[in-house]
N, C-alpha and C positions, 0 to 999 in steps of 0.2 A: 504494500500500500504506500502512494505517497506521502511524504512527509509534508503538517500542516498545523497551521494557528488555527487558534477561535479568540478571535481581536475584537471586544467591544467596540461599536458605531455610535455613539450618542447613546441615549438610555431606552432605545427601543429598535434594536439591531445589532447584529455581532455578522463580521468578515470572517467568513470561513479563508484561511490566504493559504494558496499551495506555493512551489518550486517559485523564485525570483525568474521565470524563464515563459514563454509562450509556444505548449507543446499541442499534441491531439492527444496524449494520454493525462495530460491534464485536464486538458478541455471535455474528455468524454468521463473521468473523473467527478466534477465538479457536475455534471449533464444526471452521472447514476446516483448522486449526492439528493441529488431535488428532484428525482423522482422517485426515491426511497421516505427522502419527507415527507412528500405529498402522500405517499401513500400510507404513510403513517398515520395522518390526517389529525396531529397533534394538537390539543386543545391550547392556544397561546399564542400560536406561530401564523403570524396574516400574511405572508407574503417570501416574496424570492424576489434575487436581482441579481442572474448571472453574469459575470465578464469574463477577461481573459485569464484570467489564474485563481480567481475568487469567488464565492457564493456568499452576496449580502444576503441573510436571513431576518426580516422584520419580526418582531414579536411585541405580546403587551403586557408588559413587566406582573401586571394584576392577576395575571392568568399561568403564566410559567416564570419561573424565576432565571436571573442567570445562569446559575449551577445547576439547573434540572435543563436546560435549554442546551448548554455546554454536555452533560450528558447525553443527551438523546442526538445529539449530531454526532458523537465520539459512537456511540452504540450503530447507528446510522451508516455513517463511515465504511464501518466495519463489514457491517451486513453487505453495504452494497457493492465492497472489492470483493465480499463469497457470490455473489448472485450477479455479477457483472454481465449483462447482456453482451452477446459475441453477435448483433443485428444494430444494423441501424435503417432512418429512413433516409430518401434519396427523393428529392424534389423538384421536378421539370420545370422549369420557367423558358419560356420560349422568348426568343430577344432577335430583333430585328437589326442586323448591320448597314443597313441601309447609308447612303452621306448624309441624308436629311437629320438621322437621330445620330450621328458619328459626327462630330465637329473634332476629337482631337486623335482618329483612327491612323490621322494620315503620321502627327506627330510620333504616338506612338510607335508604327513601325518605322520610320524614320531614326529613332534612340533604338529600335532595335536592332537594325536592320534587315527588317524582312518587307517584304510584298503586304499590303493591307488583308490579302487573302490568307495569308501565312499569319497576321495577327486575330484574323478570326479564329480557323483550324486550330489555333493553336490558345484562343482564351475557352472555345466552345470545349476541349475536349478532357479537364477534369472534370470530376465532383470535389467540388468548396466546400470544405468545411466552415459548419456557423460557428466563428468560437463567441460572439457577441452580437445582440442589439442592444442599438444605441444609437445618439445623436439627434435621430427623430425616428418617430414612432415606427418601428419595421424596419429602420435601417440596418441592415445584416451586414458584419461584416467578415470577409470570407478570407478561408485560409489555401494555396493550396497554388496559388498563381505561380505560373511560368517563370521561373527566375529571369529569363530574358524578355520579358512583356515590363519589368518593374518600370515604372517611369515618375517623376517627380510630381507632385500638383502642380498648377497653377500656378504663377509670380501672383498674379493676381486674381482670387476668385470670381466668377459670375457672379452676379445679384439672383438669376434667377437659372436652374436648373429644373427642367419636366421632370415631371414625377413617372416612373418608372425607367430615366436614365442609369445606364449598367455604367460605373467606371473604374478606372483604377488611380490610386494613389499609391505612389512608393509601392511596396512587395502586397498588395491587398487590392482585391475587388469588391465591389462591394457594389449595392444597386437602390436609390429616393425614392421612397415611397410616397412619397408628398413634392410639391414643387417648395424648392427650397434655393436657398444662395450655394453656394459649392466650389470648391478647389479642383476638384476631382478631371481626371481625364478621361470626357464622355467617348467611348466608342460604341455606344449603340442604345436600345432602349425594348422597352418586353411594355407587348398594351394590358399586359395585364392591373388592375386595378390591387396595389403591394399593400393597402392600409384601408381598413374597411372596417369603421369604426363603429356602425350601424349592426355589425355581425357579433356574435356568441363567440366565436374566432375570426378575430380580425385581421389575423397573418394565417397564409399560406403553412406557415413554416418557423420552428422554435429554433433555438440556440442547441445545437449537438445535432442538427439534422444537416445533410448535405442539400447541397445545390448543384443542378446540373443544369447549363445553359443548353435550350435546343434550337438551332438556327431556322431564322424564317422568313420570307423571303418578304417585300411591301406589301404583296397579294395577301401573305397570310396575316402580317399583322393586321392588315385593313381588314381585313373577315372576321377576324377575331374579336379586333374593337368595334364591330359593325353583330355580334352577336355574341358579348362577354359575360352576357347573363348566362348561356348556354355552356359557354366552355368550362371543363371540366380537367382542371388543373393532375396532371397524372404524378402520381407519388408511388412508392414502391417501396416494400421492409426486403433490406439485402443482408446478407453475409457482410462481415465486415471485410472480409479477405478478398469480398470483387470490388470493393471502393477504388477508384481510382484516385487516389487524390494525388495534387501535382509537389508542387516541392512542399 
């Protein structure tokens, strides 16, 4: 099992903290942590806030004390490095490379130097690991990129970025679920609707799940956001051993 704190947050939270480092066994770690808790369904405990190395646990002091709280995630812990799930899920989003939703595709293989073709092929064909959302609501940020796609942000950010823009920053992809200001280097955009606040689940897709981009062409995004009530986001539980993930 890894090695880990239980660091009080203010007086209604404690940071579960793993390794100073940002791994997938940490991240999937931290993924079997909070869903050992929930399923605990522990009388005290209101909430979860996973990132990269860390599991915020909310609680209300009235209800579980520290030292019962600190207990039951040590017990927790435990349980769920013996019951470790060897499945994960894997999440289709379909993203359109188009030049219209690509403003910085050309830069990008430019720093790479490959062909704009060779920088699709080659962003579409891991699965990303979630190891966090964050920044805005759905914003997923994903592990797993191409060491030779890395590319810097921005000098300067946009004011405004479409909501469902795919980009990369530095060694991370990652894709706006909302229309936002951004650094980011837009190479494409998926018509799916990422934040959908009105639903019982409002994302697609959790922290420990993969992402797999599937390429498509302007016909189909247009079909798609022309009948996105109908489409039917495809997801699948894999082996962990057929994940592809990239570096």
């Amino acid at each position: 099992m890894l090695a880990y704190q239980i660091l009080p947050a203010g007086d209604k939270a404690v940071n579960v903290t793993f390794e100073r480092q940002v791994s997938v066994a940490i991240n999937h770690q931290i993924a079997q942590l909070q869903r050992q808790l929930t399923q605990l369904a522990v009388q005290g405990i209101t909430g979860f806030l996973p990132a990269f190395r860390t599991l915020t646990v909310f609680y209300e002091p009235a209800q579980i004390s520290l030292k019962a709280l600190k207990a039951t995630i040590d017990k927790a812990l435990l349980d769920s490095h013996q019951t470790a799930s060897s499945t994960v899920r894997r999440v289709h989003i379909p993203v359109c490379y188009d030049a219209e939703f690509a403003p910085d595709l050309k830069t990008v293989a430019t720093k790479a130097q490959l062909t704009e073709k060779q920088v699709i092929e080659r962003h579409s064909q891991p699965d990303y690991l979630i190891y966090m959302l964050g920044f805005l609501p759905g914003f997923a940020y994903l592990g797993g990129l191409d060491p030779q796609l890395a590319t810097p942000r921005l000098a300067t950010p946009r004011l405004k970025i479409a909501p469902g823009s795919v980009g990369i920053a530095g060694e991370q992809t990652g894709m706006y679920p909302i229309e936002s200001p951004g650094g980011w280097q837009i190479i494409g955009r998926t018509p799916l609707r990422l934040f959908q606040p009105e639903s019982e689940q409002p994302f697609y897709y959790q922290t420990g799940d993969y992402i797999h981009f599937d390429v498509i062409s302007r016909a189909e995004y247009d079909h798609i956001t022309a009948h996105l009530a109908d489409y039917q986001v495809q997801t699948e539980t894999v082996a962990e051993t057929e994940v592809q993930y990239g570096a």
